[in-house]
DRENPA-3360 file (N, C-alpha, C; in nm, 2 decimals, always signed):
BEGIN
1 = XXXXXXXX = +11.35/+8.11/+18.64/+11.27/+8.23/+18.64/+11.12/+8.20/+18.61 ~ +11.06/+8.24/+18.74/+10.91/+8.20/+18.70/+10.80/+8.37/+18.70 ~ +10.74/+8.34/+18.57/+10.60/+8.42/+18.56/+10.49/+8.39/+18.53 ~ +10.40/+8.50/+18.56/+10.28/+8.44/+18.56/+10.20/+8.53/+18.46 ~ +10.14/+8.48/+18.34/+10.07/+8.57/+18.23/+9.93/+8.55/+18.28 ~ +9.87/+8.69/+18.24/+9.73/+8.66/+18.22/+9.65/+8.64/+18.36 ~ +9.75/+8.71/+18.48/+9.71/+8.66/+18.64/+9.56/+8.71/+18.67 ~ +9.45/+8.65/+18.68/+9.35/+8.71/+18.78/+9.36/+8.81/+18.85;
9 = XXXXXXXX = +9.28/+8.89/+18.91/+9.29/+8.99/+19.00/+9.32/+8.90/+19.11 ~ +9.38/+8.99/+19.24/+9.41/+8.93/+19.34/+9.23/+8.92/+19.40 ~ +9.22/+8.77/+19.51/+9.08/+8.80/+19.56/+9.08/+8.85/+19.68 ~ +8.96/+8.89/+19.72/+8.95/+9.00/+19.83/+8.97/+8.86/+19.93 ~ +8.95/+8.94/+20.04/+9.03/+8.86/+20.19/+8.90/+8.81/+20.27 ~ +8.79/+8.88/+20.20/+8.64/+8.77/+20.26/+8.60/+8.71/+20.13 ~ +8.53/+8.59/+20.18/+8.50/+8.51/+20.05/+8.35/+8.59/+19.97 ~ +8.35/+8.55/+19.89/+8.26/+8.62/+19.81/+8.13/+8.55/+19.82;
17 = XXXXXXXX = +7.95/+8.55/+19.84/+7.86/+8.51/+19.79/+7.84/+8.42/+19.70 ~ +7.76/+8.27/+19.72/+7.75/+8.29/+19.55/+7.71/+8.32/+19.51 ~ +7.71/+8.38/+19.38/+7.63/+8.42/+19.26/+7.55/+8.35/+19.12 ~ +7.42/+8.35/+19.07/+7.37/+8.30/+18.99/+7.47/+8.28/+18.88 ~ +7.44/+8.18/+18.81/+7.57/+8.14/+18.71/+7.49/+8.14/+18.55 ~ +7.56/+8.26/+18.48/+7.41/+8.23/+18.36/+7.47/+8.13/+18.29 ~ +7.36/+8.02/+18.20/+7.33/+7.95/+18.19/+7.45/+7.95/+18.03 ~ +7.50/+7.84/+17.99/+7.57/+7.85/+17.91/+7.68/+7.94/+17.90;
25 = XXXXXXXX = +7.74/+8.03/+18.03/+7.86/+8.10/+18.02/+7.97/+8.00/+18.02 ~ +8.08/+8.11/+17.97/+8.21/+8.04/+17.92/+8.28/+8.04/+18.08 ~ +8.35/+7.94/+18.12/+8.46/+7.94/+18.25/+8.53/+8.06/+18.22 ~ +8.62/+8.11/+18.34/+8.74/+8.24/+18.36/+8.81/+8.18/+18.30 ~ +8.91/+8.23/+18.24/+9.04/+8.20/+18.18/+9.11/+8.21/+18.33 ~ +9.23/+8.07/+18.32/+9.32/+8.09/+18.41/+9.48/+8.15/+18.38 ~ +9.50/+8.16/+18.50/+9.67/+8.23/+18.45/+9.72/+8.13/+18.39 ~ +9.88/+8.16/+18.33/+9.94/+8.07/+18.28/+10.06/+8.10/+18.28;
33 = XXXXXXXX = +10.18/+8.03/+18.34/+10.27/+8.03/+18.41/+10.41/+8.04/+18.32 ~ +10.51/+8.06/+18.30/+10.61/+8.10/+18.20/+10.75/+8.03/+18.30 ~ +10.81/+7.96/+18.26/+10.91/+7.91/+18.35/+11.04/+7.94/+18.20 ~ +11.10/+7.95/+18.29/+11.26/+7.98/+18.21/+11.40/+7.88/+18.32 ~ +11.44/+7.81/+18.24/+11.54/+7.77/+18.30/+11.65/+7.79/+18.25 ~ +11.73/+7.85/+18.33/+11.86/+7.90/+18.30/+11.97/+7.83/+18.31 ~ +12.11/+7.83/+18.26/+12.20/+7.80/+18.26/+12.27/+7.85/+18.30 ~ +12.26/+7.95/+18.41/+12.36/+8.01/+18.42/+12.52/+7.97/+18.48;
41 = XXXXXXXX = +12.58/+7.85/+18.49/+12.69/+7.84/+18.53/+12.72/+7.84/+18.44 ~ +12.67/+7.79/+18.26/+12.73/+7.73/+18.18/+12.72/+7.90/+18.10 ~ +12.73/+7.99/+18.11/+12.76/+8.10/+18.01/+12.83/+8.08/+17.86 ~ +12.75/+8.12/+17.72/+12.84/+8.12/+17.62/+12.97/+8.24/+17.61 ~ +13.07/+8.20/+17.58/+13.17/+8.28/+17.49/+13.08/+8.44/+17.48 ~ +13.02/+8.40/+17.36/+13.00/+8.44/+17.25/+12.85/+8.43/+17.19 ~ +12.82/+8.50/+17.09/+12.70/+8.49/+17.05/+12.66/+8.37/+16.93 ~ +12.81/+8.37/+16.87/+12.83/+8.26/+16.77/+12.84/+8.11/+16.88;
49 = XXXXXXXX = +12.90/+8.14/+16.95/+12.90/+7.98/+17.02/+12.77/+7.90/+17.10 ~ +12.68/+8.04/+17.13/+12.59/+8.00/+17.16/+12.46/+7.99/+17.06 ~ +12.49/+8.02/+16.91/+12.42/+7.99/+16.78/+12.46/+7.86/+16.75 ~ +12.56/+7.84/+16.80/+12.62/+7.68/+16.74/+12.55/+7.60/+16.85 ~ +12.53/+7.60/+16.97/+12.51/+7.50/+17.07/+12.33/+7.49/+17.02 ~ +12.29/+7.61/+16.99/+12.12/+7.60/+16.97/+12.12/+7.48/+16.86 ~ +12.16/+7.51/+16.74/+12.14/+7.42/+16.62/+12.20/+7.32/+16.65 ~ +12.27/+7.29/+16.75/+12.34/+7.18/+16.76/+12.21/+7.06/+16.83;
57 = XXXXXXXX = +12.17/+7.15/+16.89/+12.08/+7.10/+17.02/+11.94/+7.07/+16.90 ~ +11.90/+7.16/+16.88/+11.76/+7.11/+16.79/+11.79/+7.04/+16.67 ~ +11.90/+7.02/+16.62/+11.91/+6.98/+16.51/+11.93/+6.76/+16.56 ~ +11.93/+6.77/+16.69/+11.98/+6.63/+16.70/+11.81/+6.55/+16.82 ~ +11.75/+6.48/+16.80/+11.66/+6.46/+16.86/+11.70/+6.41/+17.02 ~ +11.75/+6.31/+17.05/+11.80/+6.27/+17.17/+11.89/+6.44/+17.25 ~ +11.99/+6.54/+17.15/+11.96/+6.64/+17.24/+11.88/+6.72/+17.27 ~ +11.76/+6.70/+17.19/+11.64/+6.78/+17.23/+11.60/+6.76/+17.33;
65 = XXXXXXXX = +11.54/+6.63/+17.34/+11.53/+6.55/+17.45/+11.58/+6.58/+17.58 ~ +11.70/+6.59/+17.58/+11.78/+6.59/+17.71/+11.79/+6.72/+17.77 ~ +11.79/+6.88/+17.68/+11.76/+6.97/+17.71/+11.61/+6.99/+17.75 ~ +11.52/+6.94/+17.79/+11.39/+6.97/+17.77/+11.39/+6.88/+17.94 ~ +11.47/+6.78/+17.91/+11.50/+6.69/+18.03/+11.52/+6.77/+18.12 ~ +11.64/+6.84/+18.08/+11.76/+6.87/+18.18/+11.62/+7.01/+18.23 ~ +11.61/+7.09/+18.17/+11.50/+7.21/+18.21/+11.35/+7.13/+18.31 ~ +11.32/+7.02/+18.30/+11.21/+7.00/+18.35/+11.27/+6.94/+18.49;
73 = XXXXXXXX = +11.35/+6.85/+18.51/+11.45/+6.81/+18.65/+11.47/+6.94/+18.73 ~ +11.51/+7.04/+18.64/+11.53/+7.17/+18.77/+11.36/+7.27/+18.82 ~ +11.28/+7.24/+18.73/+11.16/+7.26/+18.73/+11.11/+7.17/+18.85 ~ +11.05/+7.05/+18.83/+11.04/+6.97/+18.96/+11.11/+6.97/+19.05 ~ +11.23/+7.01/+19.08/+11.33/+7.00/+19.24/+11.28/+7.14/+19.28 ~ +11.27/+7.30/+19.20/+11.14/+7.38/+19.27/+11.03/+7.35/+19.30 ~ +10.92/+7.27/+19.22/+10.84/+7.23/+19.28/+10.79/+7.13/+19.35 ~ +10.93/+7.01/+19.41/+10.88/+6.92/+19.54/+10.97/+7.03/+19.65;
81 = XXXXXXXX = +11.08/+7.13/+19.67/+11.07/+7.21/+19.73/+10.95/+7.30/+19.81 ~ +10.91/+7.35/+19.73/+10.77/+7.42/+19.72/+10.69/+7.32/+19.80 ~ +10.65/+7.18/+19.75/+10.52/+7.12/+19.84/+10.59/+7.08/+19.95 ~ +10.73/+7.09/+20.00/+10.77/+7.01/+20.11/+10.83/+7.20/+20.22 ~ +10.83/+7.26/+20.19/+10.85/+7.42/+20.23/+10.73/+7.40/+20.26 ~ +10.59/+7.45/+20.24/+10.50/+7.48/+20.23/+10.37/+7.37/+20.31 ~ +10.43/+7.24/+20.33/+10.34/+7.13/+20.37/+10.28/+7.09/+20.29 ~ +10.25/+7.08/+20.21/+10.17/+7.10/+20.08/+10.15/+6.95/+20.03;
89 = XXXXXXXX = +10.05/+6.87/+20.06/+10.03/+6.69/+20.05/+10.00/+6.63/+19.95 ~ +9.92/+6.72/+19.85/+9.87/+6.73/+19.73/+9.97/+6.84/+19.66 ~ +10.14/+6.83/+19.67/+10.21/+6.90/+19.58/+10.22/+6.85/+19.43 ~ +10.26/+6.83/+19.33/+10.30/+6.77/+19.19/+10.35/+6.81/+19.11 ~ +10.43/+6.71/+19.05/+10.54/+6.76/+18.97/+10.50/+6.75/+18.82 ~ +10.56/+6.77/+18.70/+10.55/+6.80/+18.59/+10.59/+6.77/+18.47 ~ +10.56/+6.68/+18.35/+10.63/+6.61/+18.25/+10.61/+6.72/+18.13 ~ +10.67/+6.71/+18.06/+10.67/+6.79/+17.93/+10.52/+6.84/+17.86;
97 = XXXXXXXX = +10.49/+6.69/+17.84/+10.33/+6.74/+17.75/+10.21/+6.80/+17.88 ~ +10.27/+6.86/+17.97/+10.20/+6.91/+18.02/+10.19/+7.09/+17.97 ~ +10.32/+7.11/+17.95/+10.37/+7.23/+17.87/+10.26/+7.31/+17.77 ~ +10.21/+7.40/+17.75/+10.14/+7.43/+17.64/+10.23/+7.51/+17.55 ~ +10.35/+7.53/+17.57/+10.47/+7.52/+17.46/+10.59/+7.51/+17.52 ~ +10.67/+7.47/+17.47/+10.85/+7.44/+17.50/+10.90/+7.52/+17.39 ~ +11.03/+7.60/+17.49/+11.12/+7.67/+17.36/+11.24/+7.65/+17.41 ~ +11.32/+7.64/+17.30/+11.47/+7.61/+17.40/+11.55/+7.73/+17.27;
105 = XXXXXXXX = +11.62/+7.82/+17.37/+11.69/+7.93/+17.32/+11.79/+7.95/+17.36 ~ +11.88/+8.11/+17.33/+11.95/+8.15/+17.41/+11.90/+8.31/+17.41 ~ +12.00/+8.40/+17.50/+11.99/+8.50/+17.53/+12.09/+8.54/+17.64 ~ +12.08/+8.72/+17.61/+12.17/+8.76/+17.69/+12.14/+8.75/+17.85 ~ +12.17/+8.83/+17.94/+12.16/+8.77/+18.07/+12.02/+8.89/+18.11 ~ +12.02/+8.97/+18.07/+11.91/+9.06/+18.12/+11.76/+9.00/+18.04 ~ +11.78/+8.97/+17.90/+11.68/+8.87/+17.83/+11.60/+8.73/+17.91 ~ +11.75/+8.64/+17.93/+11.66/+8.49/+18.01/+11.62/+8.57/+18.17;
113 = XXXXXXXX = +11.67/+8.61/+18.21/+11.60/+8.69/+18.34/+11.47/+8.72/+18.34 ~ +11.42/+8.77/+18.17/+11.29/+8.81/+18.22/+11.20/+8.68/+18.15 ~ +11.25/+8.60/+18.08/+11.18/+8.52/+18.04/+11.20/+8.57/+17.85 ~ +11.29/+8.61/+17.80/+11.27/+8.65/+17.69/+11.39/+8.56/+17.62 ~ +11.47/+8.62/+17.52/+11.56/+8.56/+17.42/+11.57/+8.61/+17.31 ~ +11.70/+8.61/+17.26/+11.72/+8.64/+17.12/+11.68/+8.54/+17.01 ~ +11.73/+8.41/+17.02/+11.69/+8.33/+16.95/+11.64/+8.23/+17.01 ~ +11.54/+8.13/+16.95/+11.51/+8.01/+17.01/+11.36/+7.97/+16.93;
121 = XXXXXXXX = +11.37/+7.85/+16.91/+11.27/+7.75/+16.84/+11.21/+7.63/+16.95 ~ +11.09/+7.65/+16.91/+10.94/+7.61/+16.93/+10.98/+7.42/+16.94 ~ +10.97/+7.37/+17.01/+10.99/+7.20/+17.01/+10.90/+7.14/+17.07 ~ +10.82/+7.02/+16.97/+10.72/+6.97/+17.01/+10.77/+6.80/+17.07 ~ +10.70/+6.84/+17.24/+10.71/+6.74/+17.30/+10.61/+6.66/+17.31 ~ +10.54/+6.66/+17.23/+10.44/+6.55/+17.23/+10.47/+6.44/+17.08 ~ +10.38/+6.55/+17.00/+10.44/+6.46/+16.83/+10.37/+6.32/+16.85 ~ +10.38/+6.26/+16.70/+10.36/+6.12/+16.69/+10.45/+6.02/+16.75;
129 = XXXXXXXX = +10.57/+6.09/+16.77/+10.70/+5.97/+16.85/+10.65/+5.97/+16.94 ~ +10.60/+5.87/+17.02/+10.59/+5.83/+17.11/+10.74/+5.77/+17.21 ~ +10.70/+5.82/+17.33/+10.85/+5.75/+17.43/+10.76/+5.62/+17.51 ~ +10.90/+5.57/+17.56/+10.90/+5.44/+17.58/+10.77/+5.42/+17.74 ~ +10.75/+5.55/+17.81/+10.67/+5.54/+17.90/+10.48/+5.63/+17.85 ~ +10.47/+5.66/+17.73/+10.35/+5.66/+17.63/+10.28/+5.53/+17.64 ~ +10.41/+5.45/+17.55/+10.37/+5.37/+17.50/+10.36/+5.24/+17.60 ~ +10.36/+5.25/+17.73/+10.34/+5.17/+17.83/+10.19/+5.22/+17.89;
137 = XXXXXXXX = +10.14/+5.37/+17.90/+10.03/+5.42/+17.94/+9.93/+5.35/+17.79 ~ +9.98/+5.36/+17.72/+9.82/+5.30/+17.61/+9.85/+5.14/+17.61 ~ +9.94/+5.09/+17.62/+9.93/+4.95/+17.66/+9.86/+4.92/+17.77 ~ +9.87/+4.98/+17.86/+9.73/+4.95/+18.01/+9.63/+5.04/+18.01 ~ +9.60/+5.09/+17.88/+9.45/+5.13/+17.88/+9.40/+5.19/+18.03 ~ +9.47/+5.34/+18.09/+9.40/+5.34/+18.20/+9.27/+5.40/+18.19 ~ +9.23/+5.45/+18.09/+9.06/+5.48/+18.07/+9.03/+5.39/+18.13 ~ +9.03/+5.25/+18.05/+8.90/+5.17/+18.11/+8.93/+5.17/+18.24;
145 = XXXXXXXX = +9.07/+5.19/+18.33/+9.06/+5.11/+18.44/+9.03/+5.20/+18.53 ~ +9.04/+5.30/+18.50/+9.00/+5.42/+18.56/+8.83/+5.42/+18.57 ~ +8.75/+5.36/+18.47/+8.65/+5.36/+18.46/+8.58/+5.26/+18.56 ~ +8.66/+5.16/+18.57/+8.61/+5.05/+18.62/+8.62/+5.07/+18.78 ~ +8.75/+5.14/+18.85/+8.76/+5.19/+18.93/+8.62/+5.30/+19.01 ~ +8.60/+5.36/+18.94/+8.51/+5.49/+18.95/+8.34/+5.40/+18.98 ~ +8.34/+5.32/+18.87/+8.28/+5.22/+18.90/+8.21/+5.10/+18.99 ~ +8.31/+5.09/+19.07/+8.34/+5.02/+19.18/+8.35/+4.87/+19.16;
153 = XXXXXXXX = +8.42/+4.87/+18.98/+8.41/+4.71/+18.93/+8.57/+4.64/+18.98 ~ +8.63/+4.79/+19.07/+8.76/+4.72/+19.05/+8.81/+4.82/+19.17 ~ +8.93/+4.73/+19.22/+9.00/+4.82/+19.37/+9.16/+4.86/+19.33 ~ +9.25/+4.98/+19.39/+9.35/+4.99/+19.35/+9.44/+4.93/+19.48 ~ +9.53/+4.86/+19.48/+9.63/+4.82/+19.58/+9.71/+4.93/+19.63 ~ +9.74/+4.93/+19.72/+9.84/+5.06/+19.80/+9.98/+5.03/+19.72 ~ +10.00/+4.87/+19.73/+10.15/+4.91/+19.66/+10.17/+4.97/+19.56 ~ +10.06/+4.97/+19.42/+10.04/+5.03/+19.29/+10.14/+5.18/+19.36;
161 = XXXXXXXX = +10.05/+5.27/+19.45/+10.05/+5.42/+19.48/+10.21/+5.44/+19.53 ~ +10.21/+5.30/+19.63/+10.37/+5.34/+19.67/+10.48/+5.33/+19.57 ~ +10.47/+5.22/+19.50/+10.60/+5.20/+19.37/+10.55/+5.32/+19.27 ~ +10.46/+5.36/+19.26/+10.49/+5.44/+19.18/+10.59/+5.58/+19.22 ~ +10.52/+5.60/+19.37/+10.59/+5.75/+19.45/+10.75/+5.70/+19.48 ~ +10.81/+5.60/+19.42/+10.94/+5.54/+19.45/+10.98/+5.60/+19.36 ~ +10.90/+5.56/+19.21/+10.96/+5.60/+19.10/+10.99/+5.74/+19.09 ~ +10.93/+5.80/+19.13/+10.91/+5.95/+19.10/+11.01/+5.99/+19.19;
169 = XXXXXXXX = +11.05/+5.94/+19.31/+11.13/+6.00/+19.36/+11.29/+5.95/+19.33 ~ +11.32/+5.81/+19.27/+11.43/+5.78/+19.20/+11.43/+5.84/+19.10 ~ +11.32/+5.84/+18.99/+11.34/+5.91/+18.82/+11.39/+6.08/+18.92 ~ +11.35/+6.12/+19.01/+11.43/+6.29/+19.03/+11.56/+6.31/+19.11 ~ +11.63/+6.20/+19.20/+11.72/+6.24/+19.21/+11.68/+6.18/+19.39 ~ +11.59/+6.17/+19.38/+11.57/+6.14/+19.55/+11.62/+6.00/+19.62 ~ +11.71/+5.93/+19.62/+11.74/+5.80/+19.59/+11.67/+5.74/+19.76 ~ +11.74/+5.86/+19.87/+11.71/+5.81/+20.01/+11.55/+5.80/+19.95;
177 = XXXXXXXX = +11.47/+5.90/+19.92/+11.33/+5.89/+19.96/+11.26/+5.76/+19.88 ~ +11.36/+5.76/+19.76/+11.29/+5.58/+19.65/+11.32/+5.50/+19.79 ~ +11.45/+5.49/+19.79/+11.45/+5.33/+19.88/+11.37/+5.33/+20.01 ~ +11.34/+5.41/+20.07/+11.24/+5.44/+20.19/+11.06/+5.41/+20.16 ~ +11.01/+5.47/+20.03/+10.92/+5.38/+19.97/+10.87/+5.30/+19.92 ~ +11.09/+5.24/+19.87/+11.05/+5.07/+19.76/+11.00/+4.96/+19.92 ~ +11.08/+4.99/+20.04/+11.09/+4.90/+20.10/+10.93/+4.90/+20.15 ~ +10.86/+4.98/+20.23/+10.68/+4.92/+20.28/+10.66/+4.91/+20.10;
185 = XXXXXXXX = +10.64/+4.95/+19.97/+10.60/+4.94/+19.83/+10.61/+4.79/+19.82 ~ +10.72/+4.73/+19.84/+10.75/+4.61/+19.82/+10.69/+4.48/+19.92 ~ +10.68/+4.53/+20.01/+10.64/+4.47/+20.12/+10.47/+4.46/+20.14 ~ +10.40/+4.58/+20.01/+10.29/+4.58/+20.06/+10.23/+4.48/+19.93 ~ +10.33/+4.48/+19.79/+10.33/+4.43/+19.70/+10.33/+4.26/+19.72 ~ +10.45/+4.19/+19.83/+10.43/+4.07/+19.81/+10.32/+4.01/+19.89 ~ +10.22/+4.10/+19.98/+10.10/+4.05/+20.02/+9.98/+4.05/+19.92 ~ +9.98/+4.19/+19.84/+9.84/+4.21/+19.81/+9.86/+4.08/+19.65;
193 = XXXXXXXX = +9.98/+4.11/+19.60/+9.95/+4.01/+19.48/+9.99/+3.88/+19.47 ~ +10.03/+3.82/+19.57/+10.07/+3.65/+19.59/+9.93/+3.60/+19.56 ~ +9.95/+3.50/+19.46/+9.89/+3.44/+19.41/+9.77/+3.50/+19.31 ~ +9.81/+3.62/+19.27/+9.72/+3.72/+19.19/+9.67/+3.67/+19.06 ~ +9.79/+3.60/+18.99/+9.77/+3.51/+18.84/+9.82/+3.40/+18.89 ~ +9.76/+3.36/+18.78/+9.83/+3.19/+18.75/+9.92/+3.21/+18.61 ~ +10.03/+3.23/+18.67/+10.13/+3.23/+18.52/+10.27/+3.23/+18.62 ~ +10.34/+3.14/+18.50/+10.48/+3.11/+18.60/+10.58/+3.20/+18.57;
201 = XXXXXXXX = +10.60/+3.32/+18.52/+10.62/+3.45/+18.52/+10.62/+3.52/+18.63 ~ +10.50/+3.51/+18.64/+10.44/+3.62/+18.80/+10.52/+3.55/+18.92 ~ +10.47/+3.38/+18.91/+10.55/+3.31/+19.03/+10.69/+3.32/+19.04 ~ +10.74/+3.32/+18.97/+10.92/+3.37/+18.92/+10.93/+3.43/+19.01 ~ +10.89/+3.55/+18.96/+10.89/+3.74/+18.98/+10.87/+3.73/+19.15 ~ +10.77/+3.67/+19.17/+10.75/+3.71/+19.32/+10.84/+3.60/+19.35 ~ +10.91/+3.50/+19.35/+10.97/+3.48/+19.42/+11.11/+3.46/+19.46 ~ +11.17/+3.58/+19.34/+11.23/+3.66/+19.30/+11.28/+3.78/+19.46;
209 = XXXXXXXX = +11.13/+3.91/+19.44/+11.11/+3.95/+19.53/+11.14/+3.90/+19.64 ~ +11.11/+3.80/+19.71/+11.07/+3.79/+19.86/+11.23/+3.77/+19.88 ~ +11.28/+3.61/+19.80/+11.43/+3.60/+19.82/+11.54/+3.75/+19.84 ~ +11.46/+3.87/+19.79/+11.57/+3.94/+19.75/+11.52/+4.07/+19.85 ~ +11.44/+4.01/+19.96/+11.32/+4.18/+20.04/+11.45/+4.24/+20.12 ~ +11.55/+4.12/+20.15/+11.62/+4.24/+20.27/+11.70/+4.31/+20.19 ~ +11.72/+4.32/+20.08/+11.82/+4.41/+20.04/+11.72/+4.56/+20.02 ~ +11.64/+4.56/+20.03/+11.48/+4.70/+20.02/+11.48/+4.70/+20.17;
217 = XXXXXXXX = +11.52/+4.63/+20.27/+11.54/+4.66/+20.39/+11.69/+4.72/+20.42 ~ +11.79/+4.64/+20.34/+11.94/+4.78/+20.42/+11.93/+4.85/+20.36 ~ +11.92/+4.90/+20.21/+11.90/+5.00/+20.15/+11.82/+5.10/+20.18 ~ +11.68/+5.08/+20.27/+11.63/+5.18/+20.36/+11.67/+5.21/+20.50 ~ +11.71/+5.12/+20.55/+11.82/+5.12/+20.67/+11.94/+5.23/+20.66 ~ +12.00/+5.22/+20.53/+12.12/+5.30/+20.49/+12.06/+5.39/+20.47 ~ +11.94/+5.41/+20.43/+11.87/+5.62/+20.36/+11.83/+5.66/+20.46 ~ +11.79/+5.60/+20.61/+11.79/+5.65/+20.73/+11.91/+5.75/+20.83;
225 = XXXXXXXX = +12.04/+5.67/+20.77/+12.15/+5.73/+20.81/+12.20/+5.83/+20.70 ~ +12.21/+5.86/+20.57/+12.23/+5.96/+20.46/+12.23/+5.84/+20.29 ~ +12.27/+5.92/+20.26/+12.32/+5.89/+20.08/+12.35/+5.71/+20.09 ~ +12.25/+5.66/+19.98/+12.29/+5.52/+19.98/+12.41/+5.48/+19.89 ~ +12.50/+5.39/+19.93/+12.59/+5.35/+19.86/+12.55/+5.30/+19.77 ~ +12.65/+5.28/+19.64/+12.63/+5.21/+19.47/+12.53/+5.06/+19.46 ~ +12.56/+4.99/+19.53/+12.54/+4.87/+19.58/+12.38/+4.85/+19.60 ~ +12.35/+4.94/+19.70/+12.18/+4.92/+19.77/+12.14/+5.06/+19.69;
233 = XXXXXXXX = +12.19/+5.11/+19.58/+12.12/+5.24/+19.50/+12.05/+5.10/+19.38 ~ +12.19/+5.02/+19.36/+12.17/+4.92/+19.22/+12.05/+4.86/+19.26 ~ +12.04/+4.79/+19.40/+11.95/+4.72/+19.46/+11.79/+4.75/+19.42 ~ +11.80/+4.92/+19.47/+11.70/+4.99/+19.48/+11.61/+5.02/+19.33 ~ +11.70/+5.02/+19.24/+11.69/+5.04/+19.06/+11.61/+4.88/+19.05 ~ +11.68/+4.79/+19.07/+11.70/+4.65/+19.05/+11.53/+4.60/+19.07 ~ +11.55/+4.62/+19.23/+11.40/+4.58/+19.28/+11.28/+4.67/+19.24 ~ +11.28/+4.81/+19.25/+11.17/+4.86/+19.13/+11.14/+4.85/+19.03;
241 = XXXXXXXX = +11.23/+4.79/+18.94/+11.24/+4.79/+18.81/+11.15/+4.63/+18.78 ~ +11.18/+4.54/+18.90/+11.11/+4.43/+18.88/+10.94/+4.43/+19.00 ~ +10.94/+4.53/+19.04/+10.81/+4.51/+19.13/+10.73/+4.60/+18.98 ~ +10.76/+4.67/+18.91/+10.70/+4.75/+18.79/+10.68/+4.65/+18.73 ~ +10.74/+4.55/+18.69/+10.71/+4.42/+18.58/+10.56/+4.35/+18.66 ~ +10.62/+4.36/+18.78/+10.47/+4.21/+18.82/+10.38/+4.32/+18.81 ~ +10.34/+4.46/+18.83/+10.21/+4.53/+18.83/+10.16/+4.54/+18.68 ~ +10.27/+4.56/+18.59/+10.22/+4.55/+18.43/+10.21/+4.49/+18.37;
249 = XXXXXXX = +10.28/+4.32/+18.46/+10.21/+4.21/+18.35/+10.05/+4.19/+18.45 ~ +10.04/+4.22/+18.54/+9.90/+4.20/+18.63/+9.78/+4.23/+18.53 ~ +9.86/+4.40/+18.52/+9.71/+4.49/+18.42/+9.70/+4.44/+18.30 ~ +9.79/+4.42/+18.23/+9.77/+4.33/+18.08/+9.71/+4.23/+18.08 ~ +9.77/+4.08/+18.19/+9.70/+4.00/+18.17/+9.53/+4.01/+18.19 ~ +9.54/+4.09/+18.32/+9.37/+4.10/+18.32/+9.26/+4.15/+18.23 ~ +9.33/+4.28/+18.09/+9.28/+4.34/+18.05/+9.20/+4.43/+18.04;
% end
């Protein structure tokens, strides 16, 4: 269930002039969006059963977690819907601390319909715990590199953009569209970084990769025909999971 708080007026159908901007004004407030994810196959009993599952659920961190999970995976499959419905090339999807609050509740059926609830508590997805992909973002410092980028002290590789758009589409469920990406990702990876460091890690790793490219080729071969089998899904896990190693020991070692 999606709404929208605090919506702008709609704008007129000719564009507007521009107008002088006084000096020190505050920006418009923008809308701000309300998403509710429902359960609806899983219906409680009862009101007590579904008081038990809440406490159950906030009371344990890893199921907080996974509820917050499980709500944001059906959030993104609307919204790569949405950018692939709509053509939309610059579509994007959404991690938790993007949230300006998370609540996980329950409620009767006419309540989560509108975005309401009887009960439910406030959970902070940010906090001091840091998760295990945080704590990979402050280990590569992308300030500076972003900085250096912008700068023009430094270039980004295509593969960087493609393994990443692998990941995103394995971490959601898209397995054809990962293996369809790892394979040019990988391909564009063992050119741009052969011989990138001198460290016999890196040399491993890449030649690791190359020994192992055609399996990122039937595994995309297979997502051309439907659903990849267990085999070239593992493949698919296997080989991103090591083209991710050689780009993060790349940025580290460089600093």
């Amino acid at each position: 269930m999606v709404e929208t708080l605090a919506a702008p007026a709609v704008p007129r159908r000719r564009r507007r002039k521009p107008k002088l901007a006084e000096p020190g004004a505050e920006p418009s407030r923008v809308a701000l969006a309300r998403v509710t994810a429902v359960r609806a196959p899983e219906p409680f009993d009862s009101s007590e059963q579904a008081e038990r599952w809440l406490n159950e659920t906030i009371g344990d961190e890893e199921s907080t977690d996974a509820a917050v999970a499980e709500a944001l995976t059906l959030l993104n499959r609307a919204l790569h819907a949405q950018t692939v419905a709509s053509a939309d090339p610059l579509g994007r999807e959404l991690r938790g601390e993007h949230a300006a609050t998370v609540r996980i509740g329950h409620g009767s059926g006419k309540e989560v319909a509108s975005g309401r609830y009887t009960n439910a508590h406030e959970v902070d997805v940010r906090g001091d715990r840091r998760s295990r992909r945080r704590r990979r973002e402050e280990e590569l410092r992308p300030q500076e590199r972003v900085a250096a980028v912008l700068g023009g002290r430094e270039s980004l590789d295509a593969c960087e953009t493609l393994v990443l758009r692998a990941r995103a589409d394995l971490d959601a469920g898209r397995n054809r569209e990962a293996a369809l990406q790892l394979r040019v990702g990988l391909e564009a990876l063992l050119v741009e970084l052969d011989g990138a460091l001198s460290d016999p890690e890196h040399a491993e790793d890449m030649t690791q990769l190359q020994t192992r490219r055609d399996e990122a080729g039937s595994a995309a071969n297979e997502a051309l025909q439907g659903e990849l089998s267990s085999p070239n899904l593992n493949s698919v896990r296997d080989l991103l999971d090591l083209c991710e190693r050689v780009l993060r020991r790349r940025r580290v070692l460089r600093g």
